[in-house]
C-alpha positions in Angstrom: -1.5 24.3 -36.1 -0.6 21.1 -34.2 -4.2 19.3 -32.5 -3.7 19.9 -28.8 -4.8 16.9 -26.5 -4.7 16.6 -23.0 -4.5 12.9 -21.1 -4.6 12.5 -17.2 -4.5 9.3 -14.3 -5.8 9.3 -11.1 -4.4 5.8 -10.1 -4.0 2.3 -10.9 -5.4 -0.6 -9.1 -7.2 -3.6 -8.3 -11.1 -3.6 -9.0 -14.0 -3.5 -6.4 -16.9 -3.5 -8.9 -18.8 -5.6 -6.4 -19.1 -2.9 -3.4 -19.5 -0.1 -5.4 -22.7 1.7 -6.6 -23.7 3.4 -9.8 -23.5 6.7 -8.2 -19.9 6.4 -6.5 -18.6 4.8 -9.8 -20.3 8.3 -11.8 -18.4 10.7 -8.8 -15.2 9.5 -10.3 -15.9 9.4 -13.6 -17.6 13.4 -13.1 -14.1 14.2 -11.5 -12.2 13.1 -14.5 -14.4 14.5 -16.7 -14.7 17.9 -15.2 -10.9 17.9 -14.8 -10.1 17.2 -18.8 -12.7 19.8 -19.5 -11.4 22.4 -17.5 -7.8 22.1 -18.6 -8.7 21.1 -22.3 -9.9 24.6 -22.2 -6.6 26.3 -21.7 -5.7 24.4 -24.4 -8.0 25.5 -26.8 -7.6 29.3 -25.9 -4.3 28.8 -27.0 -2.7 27.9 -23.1 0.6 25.7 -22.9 1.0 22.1 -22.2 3.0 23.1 -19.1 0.1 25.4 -18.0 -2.4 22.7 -19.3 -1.2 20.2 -16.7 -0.1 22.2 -14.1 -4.0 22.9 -14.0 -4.9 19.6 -14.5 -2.8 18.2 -11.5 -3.8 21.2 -9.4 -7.0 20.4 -9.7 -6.4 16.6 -9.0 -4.7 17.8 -5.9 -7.6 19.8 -4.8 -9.9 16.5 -5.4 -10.3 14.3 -2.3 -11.2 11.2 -4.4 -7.7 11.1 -5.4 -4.3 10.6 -3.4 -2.4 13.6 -3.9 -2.8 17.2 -1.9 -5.8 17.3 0.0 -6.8 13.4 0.7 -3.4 12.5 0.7 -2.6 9.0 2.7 -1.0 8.6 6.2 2.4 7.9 6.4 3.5 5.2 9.6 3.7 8.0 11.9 0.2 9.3 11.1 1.1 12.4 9.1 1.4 13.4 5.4 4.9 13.4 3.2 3.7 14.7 -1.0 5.8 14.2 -4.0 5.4 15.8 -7.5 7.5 16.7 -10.1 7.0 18.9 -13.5 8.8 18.7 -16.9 8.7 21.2 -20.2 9.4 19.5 -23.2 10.2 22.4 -25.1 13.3 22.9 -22.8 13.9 20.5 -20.6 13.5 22.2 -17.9 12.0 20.4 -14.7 11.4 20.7 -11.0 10.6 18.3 -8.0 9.7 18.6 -4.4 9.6 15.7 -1.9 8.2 15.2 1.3 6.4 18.1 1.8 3.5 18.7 4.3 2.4 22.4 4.3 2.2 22.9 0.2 -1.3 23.1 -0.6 -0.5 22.1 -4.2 2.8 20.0 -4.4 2.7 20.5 -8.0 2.8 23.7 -8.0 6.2 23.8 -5.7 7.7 21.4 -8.1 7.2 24.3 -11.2 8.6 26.8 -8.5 11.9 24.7 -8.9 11.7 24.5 -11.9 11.0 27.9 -12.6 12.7 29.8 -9.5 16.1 28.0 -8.9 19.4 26.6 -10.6 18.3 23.0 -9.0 16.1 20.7 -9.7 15.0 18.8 -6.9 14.5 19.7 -3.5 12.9 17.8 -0.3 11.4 18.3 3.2 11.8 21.8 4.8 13.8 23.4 2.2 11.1 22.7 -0.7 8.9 24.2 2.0 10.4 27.1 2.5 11.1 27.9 -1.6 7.6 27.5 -2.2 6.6 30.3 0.6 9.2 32.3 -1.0 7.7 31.8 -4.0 4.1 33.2 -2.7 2.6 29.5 -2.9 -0.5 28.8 -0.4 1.1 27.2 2.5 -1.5 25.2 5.7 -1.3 23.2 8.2 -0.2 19.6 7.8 -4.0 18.8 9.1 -5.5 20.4 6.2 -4.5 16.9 3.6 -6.3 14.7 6.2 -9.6 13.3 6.0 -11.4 11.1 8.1 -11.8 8.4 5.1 -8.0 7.8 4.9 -7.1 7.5 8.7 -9.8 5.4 8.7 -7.9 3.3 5.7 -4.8 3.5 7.9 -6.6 2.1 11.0 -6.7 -1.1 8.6 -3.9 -1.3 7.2 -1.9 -1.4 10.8 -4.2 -3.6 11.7 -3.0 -6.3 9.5 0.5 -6.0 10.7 1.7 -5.2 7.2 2.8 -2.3 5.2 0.1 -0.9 2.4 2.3 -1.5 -0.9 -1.0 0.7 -2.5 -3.3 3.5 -1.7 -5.8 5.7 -2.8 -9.1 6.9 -1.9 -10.8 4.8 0.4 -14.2 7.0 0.4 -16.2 9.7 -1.5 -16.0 13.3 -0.8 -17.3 14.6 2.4 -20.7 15.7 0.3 -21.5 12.3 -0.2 -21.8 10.6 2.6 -22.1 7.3 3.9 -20.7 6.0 0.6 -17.2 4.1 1.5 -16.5 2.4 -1.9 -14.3 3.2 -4.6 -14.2 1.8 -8.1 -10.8 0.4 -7.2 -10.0 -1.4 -4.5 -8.3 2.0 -2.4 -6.6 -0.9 -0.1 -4.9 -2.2 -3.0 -4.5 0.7 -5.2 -1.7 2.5 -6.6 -1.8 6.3 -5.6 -0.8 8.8 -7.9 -2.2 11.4 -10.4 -0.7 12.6 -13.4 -1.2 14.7 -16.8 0.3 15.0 -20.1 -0.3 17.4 -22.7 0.5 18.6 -26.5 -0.3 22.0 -26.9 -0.8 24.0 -30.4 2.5 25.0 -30.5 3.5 21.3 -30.7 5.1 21.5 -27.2 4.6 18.8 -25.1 4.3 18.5 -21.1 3.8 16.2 -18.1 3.6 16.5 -14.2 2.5 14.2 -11.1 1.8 13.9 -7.5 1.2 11.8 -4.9 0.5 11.2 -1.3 2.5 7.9 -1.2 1.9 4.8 0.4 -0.3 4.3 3.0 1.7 3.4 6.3 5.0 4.1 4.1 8.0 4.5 6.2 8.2 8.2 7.0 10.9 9.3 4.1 10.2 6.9 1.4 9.9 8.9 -1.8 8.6 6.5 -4.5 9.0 7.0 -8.5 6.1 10.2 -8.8 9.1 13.2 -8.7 11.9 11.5 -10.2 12.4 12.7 -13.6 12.6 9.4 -16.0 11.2 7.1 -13.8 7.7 9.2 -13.2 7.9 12.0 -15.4 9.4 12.7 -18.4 9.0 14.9 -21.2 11.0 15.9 -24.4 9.5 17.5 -27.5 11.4 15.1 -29.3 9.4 11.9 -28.4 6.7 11.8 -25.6 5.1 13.0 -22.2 4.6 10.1 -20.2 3.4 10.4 -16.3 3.5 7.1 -14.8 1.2 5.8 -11.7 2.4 2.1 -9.9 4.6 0.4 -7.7 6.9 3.3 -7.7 10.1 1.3 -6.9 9.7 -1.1 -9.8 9.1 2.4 -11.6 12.5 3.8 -10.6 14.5 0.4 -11.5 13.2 0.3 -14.8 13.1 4.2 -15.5 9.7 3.6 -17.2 9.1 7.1 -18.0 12.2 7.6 -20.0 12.2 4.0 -21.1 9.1 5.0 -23.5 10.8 8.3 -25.2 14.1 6.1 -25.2 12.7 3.3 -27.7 10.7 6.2 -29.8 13.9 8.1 -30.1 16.2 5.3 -30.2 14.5 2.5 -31.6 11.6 3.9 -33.7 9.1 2.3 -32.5 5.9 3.8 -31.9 4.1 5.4 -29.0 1.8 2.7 -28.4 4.5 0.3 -29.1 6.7 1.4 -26.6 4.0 2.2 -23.9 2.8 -1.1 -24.5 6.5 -2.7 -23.9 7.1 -1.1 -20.8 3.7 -1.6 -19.1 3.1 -5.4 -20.1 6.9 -6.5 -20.2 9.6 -4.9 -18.7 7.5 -3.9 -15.4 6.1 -7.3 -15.1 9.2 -9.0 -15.3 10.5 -7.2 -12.0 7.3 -7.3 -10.9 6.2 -4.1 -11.3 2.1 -3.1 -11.5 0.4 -0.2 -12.6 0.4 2.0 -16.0 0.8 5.1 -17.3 -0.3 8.0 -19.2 1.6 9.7 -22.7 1.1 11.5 -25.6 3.4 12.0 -28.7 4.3 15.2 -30.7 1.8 13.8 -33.2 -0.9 13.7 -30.8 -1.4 9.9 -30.4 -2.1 8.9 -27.1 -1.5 5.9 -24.6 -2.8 4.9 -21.3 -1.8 1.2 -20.9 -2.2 -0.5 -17.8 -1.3 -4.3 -16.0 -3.6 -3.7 -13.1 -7.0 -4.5 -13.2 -8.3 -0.7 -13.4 -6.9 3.0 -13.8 -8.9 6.5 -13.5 -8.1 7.9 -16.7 -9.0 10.1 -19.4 -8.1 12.4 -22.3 -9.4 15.3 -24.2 -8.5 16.2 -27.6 -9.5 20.3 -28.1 -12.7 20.0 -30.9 -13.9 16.8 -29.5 -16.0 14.8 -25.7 -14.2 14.2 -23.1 -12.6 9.7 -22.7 -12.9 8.4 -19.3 -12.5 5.2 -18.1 -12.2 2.9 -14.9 -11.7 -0.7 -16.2 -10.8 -2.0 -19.3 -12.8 -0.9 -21.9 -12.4 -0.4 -25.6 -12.8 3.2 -25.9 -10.3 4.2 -23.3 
C-alpha cells in the first residue's frame, strides 16, 4: 500500500521579516499546519487524493490569511472575481470555474464541473448558476471582503499602478491590530493550492485564487487553467502552481513538470527545479509551485523570496515553512 502524502501553498512572495512579529509569523504557520493535519487525516482513513485536496483548498478558502474565497482581493472596480480549477489523476478528469462572486468555495464549483457536466471550464454567471444547481453554498459578493484587503486596495490605487501581486495584507479579524504578513501581501503572489498521493497510488491537485489586486475586472490568470496551474496524471506528477500567472500560462509550468518526467526521465525534483529557476525566470516569471510524484517524492521549489507551504506524509509531523529553509 502506496505512502499517502499531502503538500499545499498558500502563496509566493517577497519577504517582510522586518514588520512582522513572532505571533503573526506562528498564525500562518498554525494555518498551514492545521490544514495539512486535517486533510492528511482523510488520507490516512483511507480518503482520496481528489477528496484530500478538495478539503485542503476548501479549507484554505475558508482562511482569511490567504487570497482565495473568503479574503479574496479587490478587483479595479472594487468587487471580487475567484478562479479554481481541480484535476484526478486517475482519470483525467478536471473542472474549472472563473470569475465567480457568489461561490462560497470556488473549488468546490470547479469539481461540480468536473463532476456534473460534459465541459470542463465554465466562467462568470453560468459557473454560478451550475454550482447552485449543484446544491453548493451560494452569498453575497460582500461576504469575500474584509476590511484588511480594501484597505490594501486603497494603496495600491494610490500609487497609480496596477498590483502585479496580492495576498493577505492582515491577520484574521481575531487578532487585531496586527497588519503584517510574513510576506510582503503588496508584493505577493496570491494563490493556494494542494496536491496529494493517496493509498491507492492515485494522485490529485486543485487551486484557487482571488487574483490580483486592482486586476482589470476579467483577467483570469494561470490558477484554473489546466497545464499552466493544475495538472495531474497518475502517470507522472500533481503540481499546483502559485506566481505571476501569465508567465505561468506561456510556459504551461504545470504540465511542463509531468512533460519532462514522462518524456524526458528526469526526476520530480529535477523537473520542478527546471521550471521554477529556469524556464520562468527567463520570461520573467516569479513564484513556485507545489507536486508530488506517484512515488511519493515531493517538491515545493520557489524563485521568490518566500512561499506558505507545507506537506504531510500519513505516519509522520506536519513541514511548514515561510522562507527558505532546509527542511521545507
Amino acid at each position: 500500500m502506496t505512502t499517502a502524502i499531502i503538500a499545499i501553498h498558500g502563496g509566493a512572495g517577497a519577504l517582510s521579516r522586518d514588520t512582522i512579529t513572532p505571533q503573526q509569523q506562528a498564525a500562518y504557520e498554525k494555518a498551514l499546519n492545521d490544514i495539512l493535519v486535517q486533510s492528511g487525516a482523510l488520507l490516512d482513513q483511507g480518503g482520496s487524493a481528489l477528496d484530500a485536496v478538495t478539503l485542503a483548498v476548501r479549507l484554505l478558502e475558508d482562511c482569511p490569511l490567504f487570497n482565495a474565497g473568503l479574503g479574496s482581493v479587490f478587483t479595479s472596480a472594487a468587487t471580487h472575481e475567484m478562479d479554481a480549477a481541480i484535476m484526478d489523476g486517475a482519470t483525467l478528469g478536471c473542472g474549472s470555474v472563473a470569475s465567480v462572486s457568489t461561490v462560497r468555495n470556488p473549488v468546490l464549483a470547479a469539481r461540480a464541473v468536473m463532476e456534473t457536466s460534459e465541459h470542463v471550464f465554465f466562467c462568470g454567471k453560468p459557473a454560478e448558476a451550475l454550482a447552485a444547481a449543484a446544491g453548493l453554498e451560494m452569498v453575497e459578493p460582500d461576504y469575500f471582503s474584509t476590511a484588511q484587503r480594501r484597505e490594501q486596495l486603497d494603496r495600491v490605487r494610490a500609487t497609480g499602478a496596477a498590483s502585479f501581486v496580492l495576498d493577505h495584507d492582515a491577520m484574521t479579524q481575531e487578532q487585531p491590530g496586527n497588519a503584517a504578513a510574513p510576506l510582503d501581501e503588496d508584493r505577493k503572489l496570491g494563490t493556494v493550492g494542494a496536491v496529494a498521493l493517496d493509498q491507492a497510488g492515485n494522485l490529485a491537485a486543485a487551486t484557487s485564487t482571488g487574483g490580483m489586486t486592482n486586476k482589470q475586472p476579467g483577467r483570469v490568470g494561470d490558477s484554473p487553467i489546466i497545464g499552466a496551474g493544475c495538472y495531474a496524471s497518475n502517470h507522472s506528477c500533481a503540481v499546483s502552481s502559485t506566481g505571476t500567472g501569465e508567465m505561468f500560462i506561456r510556459s504551461v509550468a504545470a504540465y511542463d513538470v509531468a512533460a519532462q518526467m514522462q518524456y524526458a526521465g528526469r526526476t520530480l525534483a529535477q523537473a520542478s527545479d527546471n521550471v521554477v529557476f529556469e524556464k520562468l525566470p527567463a520570461i520573467g516569471g516569479v513564484g513556485g509551485l507545489i507536486a508530488v510524484d506517484a512515488q511519493g517524492n515531493v517538491a515545493l521549489p520557489f524563485n521568490s523570496e518566500g512561499m506558505y507551504r507545507g506537506y504531510l506524509r500519513i505516519g509522520q509531523d506536519p513541514v511548514v515553512g515561510i522562507y527558505r529553509e532546509p527542511n521545507a
